[in-house]
C-alpha positions in Angstrom: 4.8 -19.2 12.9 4.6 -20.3 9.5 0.5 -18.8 9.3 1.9 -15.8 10.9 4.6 -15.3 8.1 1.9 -16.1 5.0 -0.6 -13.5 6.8 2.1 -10.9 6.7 2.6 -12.0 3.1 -0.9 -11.6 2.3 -0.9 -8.1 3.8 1.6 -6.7 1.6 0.2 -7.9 -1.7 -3.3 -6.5 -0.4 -2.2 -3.5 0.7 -0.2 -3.0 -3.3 -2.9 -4.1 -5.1 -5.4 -1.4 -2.9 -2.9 1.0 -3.3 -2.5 0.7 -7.4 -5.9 0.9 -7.7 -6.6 3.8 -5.7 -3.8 5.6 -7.0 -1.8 6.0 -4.1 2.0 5.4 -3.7 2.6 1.4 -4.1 5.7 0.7 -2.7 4.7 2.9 0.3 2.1 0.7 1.3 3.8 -2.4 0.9 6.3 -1.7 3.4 3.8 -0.5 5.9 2.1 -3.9 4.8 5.4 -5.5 6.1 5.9 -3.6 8.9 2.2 -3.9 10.5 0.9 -7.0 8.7 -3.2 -6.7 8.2 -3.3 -3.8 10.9 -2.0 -1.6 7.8 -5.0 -3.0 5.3 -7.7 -0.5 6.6 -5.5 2.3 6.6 -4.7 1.7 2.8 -8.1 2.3 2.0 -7.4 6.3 3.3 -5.1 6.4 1.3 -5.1 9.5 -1.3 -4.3 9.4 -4.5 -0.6 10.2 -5.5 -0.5 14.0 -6.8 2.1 14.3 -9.6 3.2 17.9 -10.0 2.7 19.7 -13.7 5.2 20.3 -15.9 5.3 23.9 -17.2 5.2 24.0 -20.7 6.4 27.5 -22.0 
């Protein structure tokens, strides 16, 4: 139980530290880290980068 818990663990602060570096929403991934564990680690790595729209300057 208690391997199961620090491999879940693990899989959140992978799946944020991919995510940062990629671009992609952070705290997104972590709870999809801590909903499917190390299942969600390859999807991170699909991930897109997070598009922040322009600000008009007039």
């Amino acid at each position: 139980m208690t391997v199961l818990f620090v491999l879940n663990i693990l899989s959140i602060f992978i799946c944020y530290a991919v995510a940062k570096h990629r671009g992609a929403k952070t705290i997104f991934w972590a709870i999809v880290g801590a909903i499917l564990g190390p299942l969600a680690i390859p999807f991170v790595f699909f991930s897109k980068p997070e598009v922040i729209p322009a600000t008009k300057n007039i």
